[in-house]
C-alpha positions in Angstrom: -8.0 216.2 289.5 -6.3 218.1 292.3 -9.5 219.7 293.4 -11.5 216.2 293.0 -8.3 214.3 295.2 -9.0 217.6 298.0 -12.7 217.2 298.0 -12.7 213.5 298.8 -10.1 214.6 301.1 -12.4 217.1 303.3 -15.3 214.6 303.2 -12.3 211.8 304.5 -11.2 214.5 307.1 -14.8 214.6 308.1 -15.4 211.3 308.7 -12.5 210.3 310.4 -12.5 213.6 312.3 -15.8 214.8 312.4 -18.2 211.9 312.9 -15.5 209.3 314.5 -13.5 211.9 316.5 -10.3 210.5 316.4 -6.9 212.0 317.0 -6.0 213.4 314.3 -1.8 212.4 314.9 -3.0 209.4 315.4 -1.6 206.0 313.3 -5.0 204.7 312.6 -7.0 207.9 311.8 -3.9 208.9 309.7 -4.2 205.3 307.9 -8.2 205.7 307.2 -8.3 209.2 306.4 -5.8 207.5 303.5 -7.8 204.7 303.1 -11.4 206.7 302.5 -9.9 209.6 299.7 -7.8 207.1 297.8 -11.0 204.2 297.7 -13.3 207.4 296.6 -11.0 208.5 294.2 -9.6 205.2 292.5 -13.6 204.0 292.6 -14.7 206.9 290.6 -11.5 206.7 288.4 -12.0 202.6 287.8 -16.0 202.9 286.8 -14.9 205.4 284.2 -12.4 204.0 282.6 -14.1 200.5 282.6 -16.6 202.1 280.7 -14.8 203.7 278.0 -12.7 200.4 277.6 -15.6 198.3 277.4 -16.8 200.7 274.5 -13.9 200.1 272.7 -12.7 196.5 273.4 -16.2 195.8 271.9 -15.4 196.4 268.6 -12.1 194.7 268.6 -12.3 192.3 266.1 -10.3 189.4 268.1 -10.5 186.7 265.7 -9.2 189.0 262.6 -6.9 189.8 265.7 -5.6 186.5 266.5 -5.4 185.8 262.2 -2.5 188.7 261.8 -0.8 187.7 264.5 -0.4 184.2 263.4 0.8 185.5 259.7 3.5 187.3 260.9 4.5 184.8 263.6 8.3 184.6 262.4 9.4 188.4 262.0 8.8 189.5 265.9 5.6 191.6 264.7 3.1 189.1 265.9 5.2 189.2 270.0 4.5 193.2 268.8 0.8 193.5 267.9 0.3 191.2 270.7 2.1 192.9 273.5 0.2 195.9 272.0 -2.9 194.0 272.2 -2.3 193.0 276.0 -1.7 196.3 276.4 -5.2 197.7 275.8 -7.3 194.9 276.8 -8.7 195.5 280.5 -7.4 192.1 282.4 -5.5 191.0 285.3 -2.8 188.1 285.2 -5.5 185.3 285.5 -8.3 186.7 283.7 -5.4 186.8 280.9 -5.6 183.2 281.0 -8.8 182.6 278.8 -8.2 185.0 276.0 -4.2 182.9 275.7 -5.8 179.5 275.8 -7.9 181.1 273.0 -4.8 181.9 271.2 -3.2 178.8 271.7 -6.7 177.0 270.5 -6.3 179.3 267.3 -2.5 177.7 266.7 -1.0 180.9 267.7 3.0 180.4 268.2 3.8 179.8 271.9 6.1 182.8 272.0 3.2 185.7 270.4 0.4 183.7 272.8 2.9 184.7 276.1 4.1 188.1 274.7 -0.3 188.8 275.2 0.1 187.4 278.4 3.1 188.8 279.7 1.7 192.6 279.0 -1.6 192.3 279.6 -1.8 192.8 283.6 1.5 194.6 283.3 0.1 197.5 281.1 -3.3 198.3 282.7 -5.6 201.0 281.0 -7.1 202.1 284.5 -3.4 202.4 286.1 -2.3 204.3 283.1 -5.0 206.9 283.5 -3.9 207.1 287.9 -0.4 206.9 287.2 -0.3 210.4 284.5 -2.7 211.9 287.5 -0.3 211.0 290.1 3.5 210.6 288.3 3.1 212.9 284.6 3.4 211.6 281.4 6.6 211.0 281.5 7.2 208.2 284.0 3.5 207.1 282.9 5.1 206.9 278.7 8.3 205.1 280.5 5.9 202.4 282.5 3.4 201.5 279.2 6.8 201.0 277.1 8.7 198.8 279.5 5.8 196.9 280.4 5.5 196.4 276.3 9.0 195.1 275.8 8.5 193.2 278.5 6.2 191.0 276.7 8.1 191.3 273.6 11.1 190.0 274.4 9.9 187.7 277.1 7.6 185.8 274.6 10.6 185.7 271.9 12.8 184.4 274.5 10.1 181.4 276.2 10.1 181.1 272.5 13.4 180.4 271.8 14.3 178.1 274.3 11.6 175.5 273.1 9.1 175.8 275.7 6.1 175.1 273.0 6.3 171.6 273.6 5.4 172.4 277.6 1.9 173.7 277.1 -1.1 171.2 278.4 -1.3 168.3 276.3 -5.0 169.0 276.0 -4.3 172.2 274.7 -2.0 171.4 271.8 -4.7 168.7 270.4 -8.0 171.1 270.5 -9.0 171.8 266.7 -8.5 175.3 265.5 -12.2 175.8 264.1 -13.3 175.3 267.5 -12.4 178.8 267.8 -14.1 180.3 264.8 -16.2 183.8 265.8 -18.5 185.5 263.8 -18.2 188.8 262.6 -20.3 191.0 264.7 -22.5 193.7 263.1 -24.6 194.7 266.1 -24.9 198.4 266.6 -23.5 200.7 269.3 -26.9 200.5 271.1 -27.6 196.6 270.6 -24.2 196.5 272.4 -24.6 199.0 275.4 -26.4 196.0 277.3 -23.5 194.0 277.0 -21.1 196.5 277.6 -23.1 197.7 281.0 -22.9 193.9 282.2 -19.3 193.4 281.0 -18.4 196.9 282.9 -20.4 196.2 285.9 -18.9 193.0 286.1 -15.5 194.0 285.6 -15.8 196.7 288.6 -16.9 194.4 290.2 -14.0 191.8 289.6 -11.9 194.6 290.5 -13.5 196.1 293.7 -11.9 193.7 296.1 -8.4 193.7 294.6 -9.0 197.5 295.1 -10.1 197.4 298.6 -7.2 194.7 299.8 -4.8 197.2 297.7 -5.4 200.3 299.4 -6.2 198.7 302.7 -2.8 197.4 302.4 -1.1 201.0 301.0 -3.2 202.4 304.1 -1.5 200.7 306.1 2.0 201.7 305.3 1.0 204.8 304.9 0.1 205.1 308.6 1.9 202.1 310.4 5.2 201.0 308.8 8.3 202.9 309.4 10.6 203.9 307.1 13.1 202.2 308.4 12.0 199.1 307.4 11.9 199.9 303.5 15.7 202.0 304.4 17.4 198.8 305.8 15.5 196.0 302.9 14.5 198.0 299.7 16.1 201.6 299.8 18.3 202.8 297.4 21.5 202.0 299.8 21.0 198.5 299.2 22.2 196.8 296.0 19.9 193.9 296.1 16.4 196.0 296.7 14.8 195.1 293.7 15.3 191.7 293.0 14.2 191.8 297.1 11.1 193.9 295.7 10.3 191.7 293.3 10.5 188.3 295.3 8.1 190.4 298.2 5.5 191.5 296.1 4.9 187.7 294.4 2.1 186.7 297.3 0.8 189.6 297.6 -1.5 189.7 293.9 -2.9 192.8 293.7 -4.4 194.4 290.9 -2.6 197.0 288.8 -4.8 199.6 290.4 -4.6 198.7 293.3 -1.3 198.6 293.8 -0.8 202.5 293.2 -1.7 203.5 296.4 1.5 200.8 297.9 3.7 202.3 295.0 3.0 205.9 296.4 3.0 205.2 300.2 6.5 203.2 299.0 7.9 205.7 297.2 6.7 208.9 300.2 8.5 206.4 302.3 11.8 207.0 300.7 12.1 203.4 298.3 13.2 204.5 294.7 10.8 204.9 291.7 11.9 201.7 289.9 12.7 199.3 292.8 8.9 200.7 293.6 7.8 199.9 290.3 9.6 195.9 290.2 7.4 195.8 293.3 4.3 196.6 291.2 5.3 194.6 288.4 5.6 191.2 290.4 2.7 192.2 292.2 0.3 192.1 289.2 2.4 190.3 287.1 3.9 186.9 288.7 1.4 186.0 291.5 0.9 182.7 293.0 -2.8 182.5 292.0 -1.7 182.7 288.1 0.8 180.2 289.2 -2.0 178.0 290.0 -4.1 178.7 287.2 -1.3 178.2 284.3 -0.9 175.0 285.7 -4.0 173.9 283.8 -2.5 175.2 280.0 1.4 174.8 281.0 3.6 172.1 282.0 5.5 172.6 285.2 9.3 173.3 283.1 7.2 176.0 281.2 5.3 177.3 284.2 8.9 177.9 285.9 11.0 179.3 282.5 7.9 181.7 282.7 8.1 182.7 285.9 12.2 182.8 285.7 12.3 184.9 283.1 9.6 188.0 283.4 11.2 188.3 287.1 14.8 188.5 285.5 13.1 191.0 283.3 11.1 192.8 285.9 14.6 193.3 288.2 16.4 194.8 284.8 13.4 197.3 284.4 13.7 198.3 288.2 17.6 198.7 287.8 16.7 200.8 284.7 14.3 203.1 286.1 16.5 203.7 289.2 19.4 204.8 286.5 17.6 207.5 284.5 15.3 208.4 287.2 
């Protein structure tokens, strides 16, 4: 990976150097060399993974799926198997939206339904495989398990406090064999069609989120000092992550692209998990999904929602900052 990051790195150096011969100390040639290796790299990194994903969501049997969950709705297992679920399905925080309105149209318990949607953009395949490249395993094991719990307990709290009676009226009173799905038995080449559109598609969902994400990590890379992130989000400041947190929410950014911030945050001297509650809110409580769950959720839901993954996104940042 090192000698795939340094090639897109000479043909960046070229460009930027070479062909537009800029300075090479300068804050905007620094800033695009950035911006032309990461795109390249993450690029390459997202269309392969997308593909493997689609391979293997397609034989996810979702309505068997959403059936286990609801048996074991009352031990914790179904916020489990969902927040594993969420996990290793390929969506952002409002393309999450369908797939919980599915399980709320199967009668899924309110609390299982968010655990799904809680982890889902939180615990992205693609930024799994580009945070091991660029952190190790271990920070990369720490990030999937505390975007997992996450969902767990967030779901069996919303759960708790009665917020089932807050979903969209519309949505309580659909029928449950609306949602019936046949069992399907094509093979793996009958399916390569869809998967190629699903992929294609899904690259393509993600190429502008990618674009406005290292754009933006470009930019601090090259422009903002470090003495901006010292006096609001650096580790001498108590209150940097809940700060982190309530920064990222306009931004929305996808998971992947908001590595490239996370590393130009973290080269810029912000801790590892005030840097990671950025990311968090970033992908995870965005104003766009705001907007969205307004559709399935009451406003009292919408807010408890919001409330609590961002009390449980600060505690994860305080977290990482202690045993990192």
């Amino acid at each position: 990976m090192e000698q795939l990051t340094n090639l897109f790195s000479s043909f960046a150096d070229y460009i930027v150097y070479n062909l537009l011969e800029l300075e090479k100390a300068g804050l905007f040639s620094t800033a695009l060399q950035y911006f032309i290796t990461t795109f390249i790299l993450i690029s390459v990194l997202v269309i392969l993974v997308t593909y493997i994903m689609g391979i293997v969501t397609s034989y996810l049997p979702m309505d068997k799926i959403r059936k286990y969950l609801e048996k074991y709705k009352t031990t914790g297992l179904g916020n489990i198997m969902a927040s594993a679920l969420g996990a290793i399905t390929p969506f952002c925080s409002c393309s999450s939206i369908p797939l919980f309105v599915g399980m709320m149209q199967a009668k899924i318990p309110l609390g299982i339904a968010l655990s799904f949607l809680i982890t889902s953009p939180l615990v992205n395949e693609i930024a799994i495989a580009l945070f091991w490249v660029t952190y190790g395993w271990k920070i990369t094991v720490i990030y999937i398990i505390s975007g997992i719990l996450l969902g767990i307990f967030g779901g069996i709290i919303l759960e708790k406090l009665g917020m089932a009676k807050y979903v969209a009226d519309w949505l309580q009173d659909l029928d449950k064999s609306n949602t019936r799905v046949k069992e399907d038995e094509r093979s793996f080449l009958q399916r390569i069609p869809e998967i190629n559109a699903e992929a294609l598609q899904t690259t393509k969902n993600l190429m502008p989120y990618i674009f406005v994400g290292i754009a933006i990590g470009a930019f601090i890379h090259g422009y903002v000092p470090q003495s901006f992130f010292e006096e609001y989000i650096s580790e001498s400041n108590p209150l940097a992550v809940p700060i982190a947190v309530v920064l990222a929410i306009p931004l929305y950014i996808d998971a992947v692209g908001i590595l490239p911030i996370i590393e130009s945050l973290i080269g810029k001297g912000v801790p590892l998990g005030t840097a990671i509650a950025f990311m968090m809110a970033s992908i995870g409580l965005s104003l766009p999904e705001a907007l969205l769950l307004k559709k399935v959720m009451k406003k009292k839901l919408i807010i408890s929602f919001f409330t609590t993954i961002g009390i449980g996104m600060i505690l994860s940042g305080y977290l990482f900052n202690l045993v990192m």
